[in-house]
C-alpha atoms as one frame of an Amber mdcrd trajectory, in Angstrom:
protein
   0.000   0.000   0.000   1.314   3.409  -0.761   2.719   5.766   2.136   0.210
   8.691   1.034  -2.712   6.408   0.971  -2.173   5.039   4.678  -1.522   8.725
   6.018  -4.758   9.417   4.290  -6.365   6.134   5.855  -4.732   7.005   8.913
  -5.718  10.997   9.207  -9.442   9.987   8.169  -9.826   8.467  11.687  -9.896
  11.919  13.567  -6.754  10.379  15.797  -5.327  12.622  17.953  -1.301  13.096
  17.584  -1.081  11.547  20.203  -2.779   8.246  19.308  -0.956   8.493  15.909
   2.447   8.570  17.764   1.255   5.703  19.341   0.642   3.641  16.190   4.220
   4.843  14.880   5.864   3.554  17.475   3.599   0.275  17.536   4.379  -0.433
  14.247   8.063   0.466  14.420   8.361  -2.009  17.366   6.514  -4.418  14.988
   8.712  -4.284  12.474  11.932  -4.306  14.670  10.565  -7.158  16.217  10.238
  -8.986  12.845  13.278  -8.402  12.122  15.246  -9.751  14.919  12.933 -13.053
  14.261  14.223 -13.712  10.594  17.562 -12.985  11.804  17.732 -15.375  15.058
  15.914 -18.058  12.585  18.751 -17.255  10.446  21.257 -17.916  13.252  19.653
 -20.942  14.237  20.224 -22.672  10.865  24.070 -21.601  10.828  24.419 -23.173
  14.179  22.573 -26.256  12.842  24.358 -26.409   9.187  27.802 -25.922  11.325
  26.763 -28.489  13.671  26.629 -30.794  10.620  29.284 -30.396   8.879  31.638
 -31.154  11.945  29.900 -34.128  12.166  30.106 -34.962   8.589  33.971 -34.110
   9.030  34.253 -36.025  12.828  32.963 -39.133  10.598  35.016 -39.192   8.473
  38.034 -38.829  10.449  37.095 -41.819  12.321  36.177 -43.637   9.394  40.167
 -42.962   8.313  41.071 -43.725  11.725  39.093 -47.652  11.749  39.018 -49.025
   8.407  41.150 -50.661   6.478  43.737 -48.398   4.427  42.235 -48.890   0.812
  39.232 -47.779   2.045  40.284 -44.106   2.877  39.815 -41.834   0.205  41.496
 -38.988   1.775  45.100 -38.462   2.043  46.975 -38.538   5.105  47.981 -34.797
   5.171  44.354 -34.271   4.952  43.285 -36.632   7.729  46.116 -34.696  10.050
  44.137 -31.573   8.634  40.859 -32.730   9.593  42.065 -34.106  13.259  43.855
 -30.981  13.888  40.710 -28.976  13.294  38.381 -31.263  14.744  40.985 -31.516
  18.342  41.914 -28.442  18.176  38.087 -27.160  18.120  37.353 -29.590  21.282
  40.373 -28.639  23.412  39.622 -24.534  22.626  36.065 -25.394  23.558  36.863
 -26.762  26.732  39.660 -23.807  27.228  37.249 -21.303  26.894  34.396 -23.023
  29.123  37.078 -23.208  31.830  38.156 -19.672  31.276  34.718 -18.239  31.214
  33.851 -19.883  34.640  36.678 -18.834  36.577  36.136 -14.767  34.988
């Protein structure tokens, strides 16, 4: 709908300025509060597509770790990749948990 024609709407209801402050600021809230919804839903499916993939990549690095050697298809400098990332993730993790309790 176009700006002018909800002023219009919105000026035809004999509201004082005081009610039509009121509105502004309901539907500013409205909208502010829409927005921080998309973007938490947003966050919510990093955290979940992040989740994944380290568990994609945790398999995997087990999977190089038990099996049998022709069935890796990854290299070894990848595998010390992956379990560097994957360890290193774990013991900062844990670092930081400690650190933040004792702060």
């Amino acid at each position: 709908m176009d700006t002018g024609l909800k002023e219009a709407k919105l000026l035809s209801k004999n509201l004082s300025s005081d009610d039509i402050a009121i509105a502004a600021a309901n539907s500013e809230h409205n909208r502010t509060e829409n927005f921080r919804d998309h973007f938490e839903r947003i966050a919510i499916c990093g955290l979940w597509l992040l989740a994944g993939l380290i568990l994609v990549a945790g398999l995997a690095w087990f999977w190089h770790l038990l099996t049998p050697e022709r069935w890796h298809w990854l290299s070894m400098d990848a595998v010390a990749r992956l379990q560097n990332l994957l360890t290193g993730g774990i013991f900062a993790t844990l670092a930081g948990g400690y650190l933040k309790k004792r702060m």
